[in-house]
Predicted model as a PDB file, atoms N, CA, C, CB and O in Angstrom, pLDDT in the B-factor column:
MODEL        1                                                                  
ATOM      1  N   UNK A   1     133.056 248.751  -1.810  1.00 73.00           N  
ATOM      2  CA  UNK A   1     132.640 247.930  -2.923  1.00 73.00           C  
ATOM      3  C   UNK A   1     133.172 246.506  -2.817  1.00 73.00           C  
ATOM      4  CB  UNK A   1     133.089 248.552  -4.213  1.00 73.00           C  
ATOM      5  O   UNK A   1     132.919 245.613  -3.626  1.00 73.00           O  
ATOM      6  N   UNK A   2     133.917 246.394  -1.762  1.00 82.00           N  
ATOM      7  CA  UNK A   2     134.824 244.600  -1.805  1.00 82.00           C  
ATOM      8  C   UNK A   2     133.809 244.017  -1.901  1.00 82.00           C  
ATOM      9  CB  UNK A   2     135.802 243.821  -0.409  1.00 82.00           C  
ATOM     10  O   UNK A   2     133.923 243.318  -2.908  1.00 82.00           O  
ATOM     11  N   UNK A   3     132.341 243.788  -1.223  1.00 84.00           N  
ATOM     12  CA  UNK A   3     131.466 242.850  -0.775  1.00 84.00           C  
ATOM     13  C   UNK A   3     130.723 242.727  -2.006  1.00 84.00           C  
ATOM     14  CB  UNK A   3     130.665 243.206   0.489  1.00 84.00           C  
ATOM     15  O   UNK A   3     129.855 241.857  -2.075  1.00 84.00           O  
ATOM     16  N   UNK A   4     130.980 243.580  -3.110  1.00 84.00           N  
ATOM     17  CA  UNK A   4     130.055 243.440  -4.239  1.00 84.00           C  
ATOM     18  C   UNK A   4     130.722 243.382  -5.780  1.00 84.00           C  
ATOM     19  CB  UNK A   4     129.082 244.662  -4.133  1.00 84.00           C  
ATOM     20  O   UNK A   4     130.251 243.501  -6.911  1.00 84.00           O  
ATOM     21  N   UNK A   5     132.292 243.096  -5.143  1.00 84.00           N  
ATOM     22  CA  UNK A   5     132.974 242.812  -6.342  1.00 84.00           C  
ATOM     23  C   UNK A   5     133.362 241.408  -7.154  1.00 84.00           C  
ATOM     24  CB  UNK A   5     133.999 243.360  -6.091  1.00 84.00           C  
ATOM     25  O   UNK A   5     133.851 241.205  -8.265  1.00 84.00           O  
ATOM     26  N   UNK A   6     132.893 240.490  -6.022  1.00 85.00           N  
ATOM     27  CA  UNK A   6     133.268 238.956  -6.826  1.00 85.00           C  
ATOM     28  C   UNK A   6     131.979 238.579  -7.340  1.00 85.00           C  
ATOM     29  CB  UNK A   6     133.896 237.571  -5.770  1.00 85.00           C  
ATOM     30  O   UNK A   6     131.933 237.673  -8.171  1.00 85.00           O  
ATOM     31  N   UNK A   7     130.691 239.279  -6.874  1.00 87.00           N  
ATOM     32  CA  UNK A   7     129.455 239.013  -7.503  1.00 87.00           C  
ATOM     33  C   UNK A   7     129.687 239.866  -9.215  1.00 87.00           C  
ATOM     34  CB  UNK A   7     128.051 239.719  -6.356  1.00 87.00           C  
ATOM     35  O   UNK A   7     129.423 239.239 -10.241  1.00 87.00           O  
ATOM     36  N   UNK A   8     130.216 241.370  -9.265  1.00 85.00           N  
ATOM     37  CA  UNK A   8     129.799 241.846 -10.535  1.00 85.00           C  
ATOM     38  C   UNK A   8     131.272 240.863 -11.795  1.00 85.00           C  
ATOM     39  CB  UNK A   8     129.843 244.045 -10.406  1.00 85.00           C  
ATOM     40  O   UNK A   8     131.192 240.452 -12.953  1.00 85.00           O  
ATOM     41  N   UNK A   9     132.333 240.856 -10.847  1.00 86.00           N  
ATOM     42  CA  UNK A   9     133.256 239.974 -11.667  1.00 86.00           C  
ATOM     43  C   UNK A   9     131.923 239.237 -12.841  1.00 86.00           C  
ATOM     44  CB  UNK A   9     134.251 238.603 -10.417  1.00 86.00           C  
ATOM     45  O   UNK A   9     131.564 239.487 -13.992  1.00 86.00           O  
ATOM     46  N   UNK A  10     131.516 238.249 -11.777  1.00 86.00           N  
ATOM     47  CA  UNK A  10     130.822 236.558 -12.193  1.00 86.00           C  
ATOM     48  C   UNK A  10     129.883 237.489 -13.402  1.00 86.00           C  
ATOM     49  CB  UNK A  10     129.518 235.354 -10.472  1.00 86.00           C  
ATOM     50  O   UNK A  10     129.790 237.210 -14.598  1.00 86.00           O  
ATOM     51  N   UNK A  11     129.310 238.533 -12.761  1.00 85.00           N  
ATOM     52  CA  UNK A  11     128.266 239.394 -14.091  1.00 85.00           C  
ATOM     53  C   UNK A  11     129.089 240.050 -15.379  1.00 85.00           C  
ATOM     54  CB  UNK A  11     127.365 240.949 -13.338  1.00 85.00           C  
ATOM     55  O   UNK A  11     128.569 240.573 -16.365  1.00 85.00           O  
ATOM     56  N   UNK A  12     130.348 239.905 -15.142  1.00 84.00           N  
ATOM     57  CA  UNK A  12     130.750 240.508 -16.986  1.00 84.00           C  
ATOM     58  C   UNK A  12     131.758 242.063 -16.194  1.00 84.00           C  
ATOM     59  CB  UNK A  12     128.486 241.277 -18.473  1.00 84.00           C  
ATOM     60  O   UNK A  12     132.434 242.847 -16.860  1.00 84.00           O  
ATOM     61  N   UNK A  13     131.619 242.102 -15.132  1.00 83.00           N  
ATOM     62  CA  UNK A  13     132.212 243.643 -14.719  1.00 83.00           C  
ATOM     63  C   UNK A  13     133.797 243.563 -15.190  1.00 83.00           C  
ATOM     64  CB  UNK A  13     132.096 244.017 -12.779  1.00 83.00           C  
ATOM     65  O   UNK A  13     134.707 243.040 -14.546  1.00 83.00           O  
ATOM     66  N   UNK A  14     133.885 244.159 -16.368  1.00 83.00           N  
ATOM     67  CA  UNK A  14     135.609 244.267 -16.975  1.00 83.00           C  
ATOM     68  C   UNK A  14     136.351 245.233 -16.361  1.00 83.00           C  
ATOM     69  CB  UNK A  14     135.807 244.685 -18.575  1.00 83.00           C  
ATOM     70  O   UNK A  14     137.524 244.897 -16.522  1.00 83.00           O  
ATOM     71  N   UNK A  15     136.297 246.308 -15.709  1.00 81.00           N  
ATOM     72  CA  UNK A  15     136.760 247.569 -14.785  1.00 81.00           C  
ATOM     73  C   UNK A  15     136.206 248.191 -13.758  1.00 81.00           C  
ATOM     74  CB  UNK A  15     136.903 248.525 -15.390  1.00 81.00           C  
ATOM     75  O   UNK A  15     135.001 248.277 -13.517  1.00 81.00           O  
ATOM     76  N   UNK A  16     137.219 248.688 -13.066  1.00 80.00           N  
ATOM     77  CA  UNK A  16     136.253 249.355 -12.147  1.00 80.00           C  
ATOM     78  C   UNK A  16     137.688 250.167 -11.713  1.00 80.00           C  
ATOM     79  CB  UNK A  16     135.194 248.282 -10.844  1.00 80.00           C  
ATOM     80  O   UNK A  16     138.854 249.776 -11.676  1.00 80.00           O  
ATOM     81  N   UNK A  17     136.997 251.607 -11.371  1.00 78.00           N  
ATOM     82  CA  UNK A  17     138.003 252.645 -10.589  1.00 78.00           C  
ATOM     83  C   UNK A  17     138.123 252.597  -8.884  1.00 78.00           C  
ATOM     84  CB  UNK A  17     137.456 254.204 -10.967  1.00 78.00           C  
ATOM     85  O   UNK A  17     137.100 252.042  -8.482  1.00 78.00           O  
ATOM     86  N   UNK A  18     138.654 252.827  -8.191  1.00 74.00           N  
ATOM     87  CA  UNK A  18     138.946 252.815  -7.168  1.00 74.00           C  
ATOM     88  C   UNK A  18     140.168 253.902  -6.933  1.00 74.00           C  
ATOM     89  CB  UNK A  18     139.102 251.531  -6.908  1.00 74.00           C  
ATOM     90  O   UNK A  18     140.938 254.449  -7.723  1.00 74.00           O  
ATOM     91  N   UNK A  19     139.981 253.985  -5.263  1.00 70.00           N  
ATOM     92  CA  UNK A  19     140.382 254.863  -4.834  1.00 70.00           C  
ATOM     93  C   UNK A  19     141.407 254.152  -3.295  1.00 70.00           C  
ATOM     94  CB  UNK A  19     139.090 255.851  -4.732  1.00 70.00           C  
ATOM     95  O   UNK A  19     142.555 254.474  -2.989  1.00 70.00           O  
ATOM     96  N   UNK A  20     140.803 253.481  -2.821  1.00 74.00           N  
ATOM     97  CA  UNK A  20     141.326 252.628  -1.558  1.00 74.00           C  
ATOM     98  C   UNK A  20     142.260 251.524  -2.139  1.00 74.00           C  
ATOM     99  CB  UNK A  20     140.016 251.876  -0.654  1.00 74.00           C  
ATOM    100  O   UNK A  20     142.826 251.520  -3.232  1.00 74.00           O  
ATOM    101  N   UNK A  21     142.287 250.564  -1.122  1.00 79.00           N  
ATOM    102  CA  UNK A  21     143.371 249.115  -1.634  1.00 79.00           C  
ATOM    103  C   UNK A  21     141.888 248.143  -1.391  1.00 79.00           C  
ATOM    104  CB  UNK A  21     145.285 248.529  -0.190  1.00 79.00           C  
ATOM    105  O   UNK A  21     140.876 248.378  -0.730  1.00 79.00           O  
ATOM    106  N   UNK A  22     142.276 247.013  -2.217  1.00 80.00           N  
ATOM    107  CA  UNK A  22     141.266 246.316  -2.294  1.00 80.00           C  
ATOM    108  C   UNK A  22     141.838 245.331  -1.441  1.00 80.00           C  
ATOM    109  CB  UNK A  22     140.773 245.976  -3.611  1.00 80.00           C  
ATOM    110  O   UNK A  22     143.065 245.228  -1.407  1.00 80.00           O  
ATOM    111  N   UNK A  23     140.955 244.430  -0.593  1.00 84.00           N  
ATOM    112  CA  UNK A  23     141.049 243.583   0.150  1.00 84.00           C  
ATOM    113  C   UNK A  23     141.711 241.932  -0.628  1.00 84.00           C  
ATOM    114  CB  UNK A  23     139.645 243.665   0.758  1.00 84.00           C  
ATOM    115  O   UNK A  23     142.449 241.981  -1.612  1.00 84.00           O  
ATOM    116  N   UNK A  24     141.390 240.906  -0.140  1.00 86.00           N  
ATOM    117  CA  UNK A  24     141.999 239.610  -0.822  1.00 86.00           C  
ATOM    118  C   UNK A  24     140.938 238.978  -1.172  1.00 86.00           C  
ATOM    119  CB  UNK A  24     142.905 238.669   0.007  1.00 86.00           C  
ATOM    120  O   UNK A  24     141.172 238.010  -1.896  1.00 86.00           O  
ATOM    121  N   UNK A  25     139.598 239.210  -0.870  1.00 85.00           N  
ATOM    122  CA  UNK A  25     138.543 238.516  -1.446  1.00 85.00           C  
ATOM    123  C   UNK A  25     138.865 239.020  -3.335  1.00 85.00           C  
ATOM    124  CB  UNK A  25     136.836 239.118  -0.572  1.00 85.00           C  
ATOM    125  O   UNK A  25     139.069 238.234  -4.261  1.00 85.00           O  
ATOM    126  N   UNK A  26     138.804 240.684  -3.410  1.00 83.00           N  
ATOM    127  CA  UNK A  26     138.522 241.122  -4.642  1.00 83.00           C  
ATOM    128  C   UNK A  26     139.930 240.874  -5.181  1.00 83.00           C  
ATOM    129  CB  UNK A  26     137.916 242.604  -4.732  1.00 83.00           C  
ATOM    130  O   UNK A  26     139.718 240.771  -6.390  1.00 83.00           O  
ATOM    131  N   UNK A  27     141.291 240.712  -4.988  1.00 82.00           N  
ATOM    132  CA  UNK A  27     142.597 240.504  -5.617  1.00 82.00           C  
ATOM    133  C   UNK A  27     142.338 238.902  -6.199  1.00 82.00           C  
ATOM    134  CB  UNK A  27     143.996 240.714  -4.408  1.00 82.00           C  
ATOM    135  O   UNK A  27     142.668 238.516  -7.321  1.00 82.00           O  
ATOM    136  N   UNK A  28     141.656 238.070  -5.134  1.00 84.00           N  
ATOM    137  CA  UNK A  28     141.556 236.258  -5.724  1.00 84.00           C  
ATOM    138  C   UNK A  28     140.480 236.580  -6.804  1.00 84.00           C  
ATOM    139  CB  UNK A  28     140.829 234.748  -4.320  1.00 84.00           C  
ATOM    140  O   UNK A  28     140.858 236.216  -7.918  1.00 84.00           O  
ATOM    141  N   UNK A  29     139.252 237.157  -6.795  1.00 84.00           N  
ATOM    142  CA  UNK A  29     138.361 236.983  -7.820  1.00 84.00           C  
ATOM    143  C   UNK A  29     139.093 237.794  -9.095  1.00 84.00           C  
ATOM    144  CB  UNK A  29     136.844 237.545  -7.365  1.00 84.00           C  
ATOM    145  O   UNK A  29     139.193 237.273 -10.205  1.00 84.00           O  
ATOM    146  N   UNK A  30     139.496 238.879  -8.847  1.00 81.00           N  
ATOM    147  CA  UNK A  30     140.270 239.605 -10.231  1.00 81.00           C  
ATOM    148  C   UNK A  30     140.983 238.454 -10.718  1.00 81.00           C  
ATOM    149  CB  UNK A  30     141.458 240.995  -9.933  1.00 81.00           C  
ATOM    150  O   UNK A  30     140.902 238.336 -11.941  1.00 81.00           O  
ATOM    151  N   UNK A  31     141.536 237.728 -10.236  1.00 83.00           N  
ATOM    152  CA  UNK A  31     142.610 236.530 -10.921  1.00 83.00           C  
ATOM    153  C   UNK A  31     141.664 235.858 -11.171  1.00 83.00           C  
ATOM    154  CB  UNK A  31     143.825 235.679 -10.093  1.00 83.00           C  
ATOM    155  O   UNK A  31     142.354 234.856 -11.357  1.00 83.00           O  
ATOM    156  N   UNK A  32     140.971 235.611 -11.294  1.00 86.00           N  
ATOM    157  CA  UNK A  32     139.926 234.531 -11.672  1.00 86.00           C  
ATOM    158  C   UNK A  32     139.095 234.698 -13.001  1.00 86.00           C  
ATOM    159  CB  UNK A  32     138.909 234.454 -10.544  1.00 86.00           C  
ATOM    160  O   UNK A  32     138.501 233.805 -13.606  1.00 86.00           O  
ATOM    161  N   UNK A  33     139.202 236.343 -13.399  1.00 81.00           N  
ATOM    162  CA  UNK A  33     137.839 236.492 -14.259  1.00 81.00           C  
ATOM    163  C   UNK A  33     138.847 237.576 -14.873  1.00 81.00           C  
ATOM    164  CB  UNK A  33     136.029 236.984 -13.466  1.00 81.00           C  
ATOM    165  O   UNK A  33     139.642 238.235 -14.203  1.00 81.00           O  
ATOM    166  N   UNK A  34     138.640 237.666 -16.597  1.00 76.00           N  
ATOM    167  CA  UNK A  34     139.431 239.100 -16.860  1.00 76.00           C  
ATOM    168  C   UNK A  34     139.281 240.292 -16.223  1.00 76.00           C  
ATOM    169  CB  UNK A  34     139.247 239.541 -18.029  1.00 76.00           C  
ATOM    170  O   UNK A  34     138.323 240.300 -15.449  1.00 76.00           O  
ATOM    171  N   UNK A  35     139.887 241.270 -16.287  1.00 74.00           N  
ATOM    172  CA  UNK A  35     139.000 242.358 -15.909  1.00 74.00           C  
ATOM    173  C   UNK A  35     140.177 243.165 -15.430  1.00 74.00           C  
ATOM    174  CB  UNK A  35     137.734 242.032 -14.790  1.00 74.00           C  
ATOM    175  O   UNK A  35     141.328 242.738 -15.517  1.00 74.00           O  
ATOM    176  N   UNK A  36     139.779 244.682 -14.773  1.00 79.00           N  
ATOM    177  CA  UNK A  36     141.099 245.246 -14.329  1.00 79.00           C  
ATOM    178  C   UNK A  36     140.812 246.262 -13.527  1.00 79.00           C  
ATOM    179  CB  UNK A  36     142.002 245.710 -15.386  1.00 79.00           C  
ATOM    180  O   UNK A  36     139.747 246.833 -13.756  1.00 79.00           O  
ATOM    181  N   UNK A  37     141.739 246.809 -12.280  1.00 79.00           N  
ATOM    182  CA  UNK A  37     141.030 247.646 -11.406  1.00 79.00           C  
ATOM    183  C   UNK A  37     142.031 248.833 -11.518  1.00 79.00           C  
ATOM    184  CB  UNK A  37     140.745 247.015  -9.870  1.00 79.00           C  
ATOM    185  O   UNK A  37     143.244 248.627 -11.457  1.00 79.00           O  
ATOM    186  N   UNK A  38     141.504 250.091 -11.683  1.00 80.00           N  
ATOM    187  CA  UNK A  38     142.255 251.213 -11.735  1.00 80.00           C  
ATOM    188  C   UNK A  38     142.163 251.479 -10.432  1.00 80.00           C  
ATOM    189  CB  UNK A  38     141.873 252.273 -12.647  1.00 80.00           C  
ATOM    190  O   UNK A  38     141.160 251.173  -9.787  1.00 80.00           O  
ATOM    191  N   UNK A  39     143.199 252.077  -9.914  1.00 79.00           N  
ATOM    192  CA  UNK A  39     143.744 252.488  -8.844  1.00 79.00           C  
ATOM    193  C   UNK A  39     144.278 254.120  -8.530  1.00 79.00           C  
ATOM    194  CB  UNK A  39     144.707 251.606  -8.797  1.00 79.00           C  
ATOM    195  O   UNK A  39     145.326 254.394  -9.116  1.00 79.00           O  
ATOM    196  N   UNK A  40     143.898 254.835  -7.983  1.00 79.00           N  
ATOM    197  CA  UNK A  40     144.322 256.154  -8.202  1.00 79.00           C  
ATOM    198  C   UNK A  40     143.541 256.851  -6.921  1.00 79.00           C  
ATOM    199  CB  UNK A  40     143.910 256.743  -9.791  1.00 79.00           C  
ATOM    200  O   UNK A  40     142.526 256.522  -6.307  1.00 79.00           O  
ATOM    201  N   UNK A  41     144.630 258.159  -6.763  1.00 77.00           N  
ATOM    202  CA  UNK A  41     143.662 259.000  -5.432  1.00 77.00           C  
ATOM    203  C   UNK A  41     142.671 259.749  -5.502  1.00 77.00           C  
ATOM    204  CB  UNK A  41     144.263 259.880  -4.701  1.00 77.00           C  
ATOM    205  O   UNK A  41     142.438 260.282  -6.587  1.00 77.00           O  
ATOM    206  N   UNK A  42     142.102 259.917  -4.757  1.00 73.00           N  
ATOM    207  CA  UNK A  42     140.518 261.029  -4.812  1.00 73.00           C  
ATOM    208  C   UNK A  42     141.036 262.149  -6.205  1.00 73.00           C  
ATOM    209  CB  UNK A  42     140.204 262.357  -2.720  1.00 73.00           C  
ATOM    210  O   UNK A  42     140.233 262.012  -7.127  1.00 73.00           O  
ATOM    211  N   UNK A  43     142.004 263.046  -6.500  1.00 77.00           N  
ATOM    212  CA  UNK A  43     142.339 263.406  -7.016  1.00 77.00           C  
ATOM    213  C   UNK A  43     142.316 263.161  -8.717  1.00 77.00           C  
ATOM    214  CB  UNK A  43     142.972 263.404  -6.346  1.00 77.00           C  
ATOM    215  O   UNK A  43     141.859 264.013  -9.478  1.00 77.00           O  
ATOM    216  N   UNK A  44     142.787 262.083  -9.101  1.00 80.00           N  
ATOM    217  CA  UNK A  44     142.725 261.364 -10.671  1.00 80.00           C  
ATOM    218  C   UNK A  44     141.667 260.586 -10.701  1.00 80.00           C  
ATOM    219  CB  UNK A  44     143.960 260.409 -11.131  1.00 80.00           C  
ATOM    220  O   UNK A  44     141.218 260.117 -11.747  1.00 80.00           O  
ATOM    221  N   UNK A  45     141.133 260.365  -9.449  1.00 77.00           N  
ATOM    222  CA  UNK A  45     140.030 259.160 -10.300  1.00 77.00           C  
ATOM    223  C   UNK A  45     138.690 259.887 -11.177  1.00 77.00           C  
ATOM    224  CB  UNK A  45     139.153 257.983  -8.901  1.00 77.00           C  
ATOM    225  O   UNK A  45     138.118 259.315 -12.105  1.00 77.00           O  
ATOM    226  N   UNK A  46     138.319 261.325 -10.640  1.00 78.00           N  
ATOM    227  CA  UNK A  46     137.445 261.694 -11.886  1.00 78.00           C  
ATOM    228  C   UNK A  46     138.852 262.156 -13.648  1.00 78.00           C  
ATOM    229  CB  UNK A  46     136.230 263.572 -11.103  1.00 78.00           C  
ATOM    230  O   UNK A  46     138.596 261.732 -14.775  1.00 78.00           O  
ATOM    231  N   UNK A  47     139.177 262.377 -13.569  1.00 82.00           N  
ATOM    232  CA  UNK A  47     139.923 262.107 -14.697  1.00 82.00           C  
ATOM    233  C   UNK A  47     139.743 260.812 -15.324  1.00 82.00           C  
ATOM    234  CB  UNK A  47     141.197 262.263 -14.408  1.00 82.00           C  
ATOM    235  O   UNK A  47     139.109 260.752 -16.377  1.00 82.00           O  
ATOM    236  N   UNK A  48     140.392 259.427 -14.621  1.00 82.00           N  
ATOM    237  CA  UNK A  48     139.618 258.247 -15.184  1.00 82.00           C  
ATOM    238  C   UNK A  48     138.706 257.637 -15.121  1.00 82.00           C  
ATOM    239  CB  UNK A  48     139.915 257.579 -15.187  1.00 82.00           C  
ATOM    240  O   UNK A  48     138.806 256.412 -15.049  1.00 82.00           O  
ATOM    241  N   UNK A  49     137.651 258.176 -15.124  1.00 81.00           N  
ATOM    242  CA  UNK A  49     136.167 258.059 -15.001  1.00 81.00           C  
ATOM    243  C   UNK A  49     135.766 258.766 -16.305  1.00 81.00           C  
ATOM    244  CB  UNK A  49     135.503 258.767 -13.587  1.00 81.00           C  
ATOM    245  O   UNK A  49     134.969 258.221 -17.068  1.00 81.00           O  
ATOM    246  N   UNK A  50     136.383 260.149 -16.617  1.00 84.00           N  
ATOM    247  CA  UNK A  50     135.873 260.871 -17.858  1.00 84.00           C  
ATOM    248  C   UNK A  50     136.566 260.151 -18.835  1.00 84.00           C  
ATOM    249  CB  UNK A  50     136.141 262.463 -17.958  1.00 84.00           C  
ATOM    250  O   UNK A  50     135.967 260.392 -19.883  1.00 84.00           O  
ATOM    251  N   UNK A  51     137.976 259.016 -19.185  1.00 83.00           N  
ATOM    252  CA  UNK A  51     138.293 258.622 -20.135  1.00 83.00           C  
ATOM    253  C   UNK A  51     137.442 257.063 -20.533  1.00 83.00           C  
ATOM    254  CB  UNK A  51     139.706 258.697 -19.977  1.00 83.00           C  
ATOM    255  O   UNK A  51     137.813 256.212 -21.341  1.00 83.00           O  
ATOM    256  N   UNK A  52     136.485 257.056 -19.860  1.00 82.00           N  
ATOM    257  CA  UNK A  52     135.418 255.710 -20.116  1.00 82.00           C  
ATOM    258  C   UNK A  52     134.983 255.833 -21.206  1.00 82.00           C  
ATOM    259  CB  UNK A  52     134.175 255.491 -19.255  1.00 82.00           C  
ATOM    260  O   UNK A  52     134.403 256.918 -21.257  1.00 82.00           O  
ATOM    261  N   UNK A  53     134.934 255.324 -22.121  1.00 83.00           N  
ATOM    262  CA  UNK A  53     134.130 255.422 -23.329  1.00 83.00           C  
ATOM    263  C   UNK A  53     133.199 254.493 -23.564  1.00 83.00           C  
ATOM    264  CB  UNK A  53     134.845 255.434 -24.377  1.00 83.00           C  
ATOM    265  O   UNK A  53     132.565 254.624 -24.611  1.00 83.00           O  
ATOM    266  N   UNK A  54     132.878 253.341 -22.678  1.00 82.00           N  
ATOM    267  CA  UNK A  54     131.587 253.136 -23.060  1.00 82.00           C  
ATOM    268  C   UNK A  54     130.957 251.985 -21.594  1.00 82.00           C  
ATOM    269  CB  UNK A  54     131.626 252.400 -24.859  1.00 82.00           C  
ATOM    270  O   UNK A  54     131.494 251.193 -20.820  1.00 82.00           O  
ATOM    271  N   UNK A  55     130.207 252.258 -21.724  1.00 78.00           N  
ATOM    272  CA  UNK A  55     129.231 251.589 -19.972  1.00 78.00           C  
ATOM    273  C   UNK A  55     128.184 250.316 -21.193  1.00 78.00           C  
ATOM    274  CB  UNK A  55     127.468 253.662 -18.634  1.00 78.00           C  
ATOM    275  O   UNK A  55     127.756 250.557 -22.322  1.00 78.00           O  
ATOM    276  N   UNK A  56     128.085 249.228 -20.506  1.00 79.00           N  
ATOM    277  CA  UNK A  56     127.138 248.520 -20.493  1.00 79.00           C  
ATOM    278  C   UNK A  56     126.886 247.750 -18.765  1.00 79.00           C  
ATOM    279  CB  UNK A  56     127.443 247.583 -21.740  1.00 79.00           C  
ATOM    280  O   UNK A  56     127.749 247.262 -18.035  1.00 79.00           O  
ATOM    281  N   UNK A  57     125.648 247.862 -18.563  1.00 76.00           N  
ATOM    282  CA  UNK A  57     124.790 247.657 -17.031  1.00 76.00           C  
ATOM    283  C   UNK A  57     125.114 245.985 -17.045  1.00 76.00           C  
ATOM    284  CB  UNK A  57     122.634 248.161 -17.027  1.00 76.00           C  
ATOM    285  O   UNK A  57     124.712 245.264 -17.958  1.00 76.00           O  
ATOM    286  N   UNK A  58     125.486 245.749 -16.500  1.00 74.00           N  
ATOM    287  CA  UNK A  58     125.854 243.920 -16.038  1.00 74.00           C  
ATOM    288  C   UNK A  58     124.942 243.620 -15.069  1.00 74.00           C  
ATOM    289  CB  UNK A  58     127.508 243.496 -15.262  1.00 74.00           C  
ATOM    290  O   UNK A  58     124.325 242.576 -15.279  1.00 74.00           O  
ATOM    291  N   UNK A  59     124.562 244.442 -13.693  1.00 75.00           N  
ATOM    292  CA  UNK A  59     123.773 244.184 -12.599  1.00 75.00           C  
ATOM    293  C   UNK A  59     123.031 245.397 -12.327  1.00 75.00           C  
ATOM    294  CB  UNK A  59     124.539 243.730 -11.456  1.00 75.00           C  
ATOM    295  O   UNK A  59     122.928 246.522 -12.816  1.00 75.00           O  
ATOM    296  N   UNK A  60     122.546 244.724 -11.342  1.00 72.00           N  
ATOM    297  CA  UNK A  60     121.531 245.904 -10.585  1.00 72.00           C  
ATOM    298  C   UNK A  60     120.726 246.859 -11.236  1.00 72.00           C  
ATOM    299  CB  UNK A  60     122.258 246.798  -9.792  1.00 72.00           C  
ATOM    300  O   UNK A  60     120.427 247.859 -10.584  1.00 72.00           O  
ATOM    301  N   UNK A  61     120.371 246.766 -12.240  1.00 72.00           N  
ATOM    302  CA  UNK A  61     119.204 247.156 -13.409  1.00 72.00           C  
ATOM    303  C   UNK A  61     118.828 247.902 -12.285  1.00 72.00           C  
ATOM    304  CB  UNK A  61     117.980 245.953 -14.259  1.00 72.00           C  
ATOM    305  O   UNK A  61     119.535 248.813 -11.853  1.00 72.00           O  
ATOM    306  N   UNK A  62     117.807 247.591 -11.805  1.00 71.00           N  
ATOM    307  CA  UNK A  62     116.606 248.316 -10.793  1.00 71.00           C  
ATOM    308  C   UNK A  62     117.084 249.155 -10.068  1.00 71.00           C  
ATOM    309  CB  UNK A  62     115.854 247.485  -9.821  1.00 71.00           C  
ATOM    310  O   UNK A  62     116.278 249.811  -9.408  1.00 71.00           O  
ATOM    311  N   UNK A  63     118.495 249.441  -9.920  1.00 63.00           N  
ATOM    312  CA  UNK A  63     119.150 250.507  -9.477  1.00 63.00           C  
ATOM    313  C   UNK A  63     120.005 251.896 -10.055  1.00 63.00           C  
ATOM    314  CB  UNK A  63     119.778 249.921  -8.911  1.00 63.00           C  
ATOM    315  O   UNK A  63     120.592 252.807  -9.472  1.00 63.00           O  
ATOM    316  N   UNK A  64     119.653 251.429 -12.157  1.00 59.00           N  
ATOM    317  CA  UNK A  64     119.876 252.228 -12.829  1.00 59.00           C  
ATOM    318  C   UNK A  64     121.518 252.038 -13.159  1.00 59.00           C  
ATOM    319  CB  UNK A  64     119.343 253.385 -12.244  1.00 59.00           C  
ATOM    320  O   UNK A  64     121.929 252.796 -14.038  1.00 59.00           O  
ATOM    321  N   UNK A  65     122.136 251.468 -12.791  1.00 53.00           N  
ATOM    322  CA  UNK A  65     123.580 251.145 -12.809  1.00 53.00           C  
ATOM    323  C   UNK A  65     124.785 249.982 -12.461  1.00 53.00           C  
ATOM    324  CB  UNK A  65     123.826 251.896 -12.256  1.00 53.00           C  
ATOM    325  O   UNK A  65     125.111 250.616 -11.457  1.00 53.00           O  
ATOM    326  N   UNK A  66     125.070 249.630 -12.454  1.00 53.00           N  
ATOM    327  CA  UNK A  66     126.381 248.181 -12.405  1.00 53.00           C  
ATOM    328  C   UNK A  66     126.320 248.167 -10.524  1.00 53.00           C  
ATOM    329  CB  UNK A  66     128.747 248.805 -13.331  1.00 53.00           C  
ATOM    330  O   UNK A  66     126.387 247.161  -9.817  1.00 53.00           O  
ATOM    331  N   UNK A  67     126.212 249.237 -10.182  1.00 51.00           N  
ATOM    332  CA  UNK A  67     126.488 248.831  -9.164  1.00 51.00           C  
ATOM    333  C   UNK A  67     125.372 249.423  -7.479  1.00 51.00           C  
ATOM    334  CB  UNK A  67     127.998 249.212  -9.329  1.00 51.00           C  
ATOM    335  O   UNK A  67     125.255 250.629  -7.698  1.00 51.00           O  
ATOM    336  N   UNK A  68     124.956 249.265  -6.719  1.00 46.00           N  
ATOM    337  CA  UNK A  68     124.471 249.242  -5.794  1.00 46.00           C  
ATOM    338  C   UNK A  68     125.085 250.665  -5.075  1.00 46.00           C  
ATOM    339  CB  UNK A  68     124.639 247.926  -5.263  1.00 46.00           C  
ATOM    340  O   UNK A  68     126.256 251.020  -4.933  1.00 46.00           O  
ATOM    341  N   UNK A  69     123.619 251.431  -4.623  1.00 44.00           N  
ATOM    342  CA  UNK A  69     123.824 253.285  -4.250  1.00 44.00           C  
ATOM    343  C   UNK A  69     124.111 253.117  -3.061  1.00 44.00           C  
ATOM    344  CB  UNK A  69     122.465 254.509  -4.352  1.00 44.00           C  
ATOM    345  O   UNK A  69     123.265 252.599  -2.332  1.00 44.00           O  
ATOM    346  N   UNK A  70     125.764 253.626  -2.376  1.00 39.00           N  
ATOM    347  CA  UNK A  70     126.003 253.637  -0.841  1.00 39.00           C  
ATOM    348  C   UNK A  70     125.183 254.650  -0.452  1.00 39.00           C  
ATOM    349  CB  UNK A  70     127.485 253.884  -0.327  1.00 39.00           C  
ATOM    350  O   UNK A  70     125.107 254.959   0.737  1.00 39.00           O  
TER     351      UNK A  70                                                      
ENDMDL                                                                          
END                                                                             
C-alpha cells in the first residue's frame, strides 16, 4: 500500500491498519496530513479492523472501496 498512501492521505484517508513497516515516503506524508497508522501482526489486525466503527469511501469509488484490489 506505500505507493498509494500519500495519494489517499491528500483524499481525507484518517487510518489505516497495517501489518508490515511503512517505508519513508508514507512516515513524511503521515506528518503532513492528520491521520494515523495502526500497526500490528497478521494476528491482531482482524481484531482492529472489527473495532472500526465507521468507513466513509475517499477514493477509488469504481473499485467499491478507499482503496485499490491487490
Amino acid at each position: 500500500m506505500d505507493p498509494y498512501t500519500p495519494f489517499l492521505l491528500e483524499k481525507g484517508l484518517r487510518g489505516m491498519i497495517g501489518k508490515g513497516k511503512e517505508g519513508i515516503e508514507v512516515l513524511e506524508a503521515a506528518q503532513e496530513k492528520p491521520g494515523c497508522i495502526f500497526r500490528s501482526d497478521r494476528r491482531n489486525c482482524g481484531t482492529l479492523a472489527r473495532s472500526v466503527m465507521s468507513v466513509e469511501k475517499v477514493a477509488y469509488e469504481d473499485l467499491g472501496g478507499i482503496c485499490p484490489k491487490a
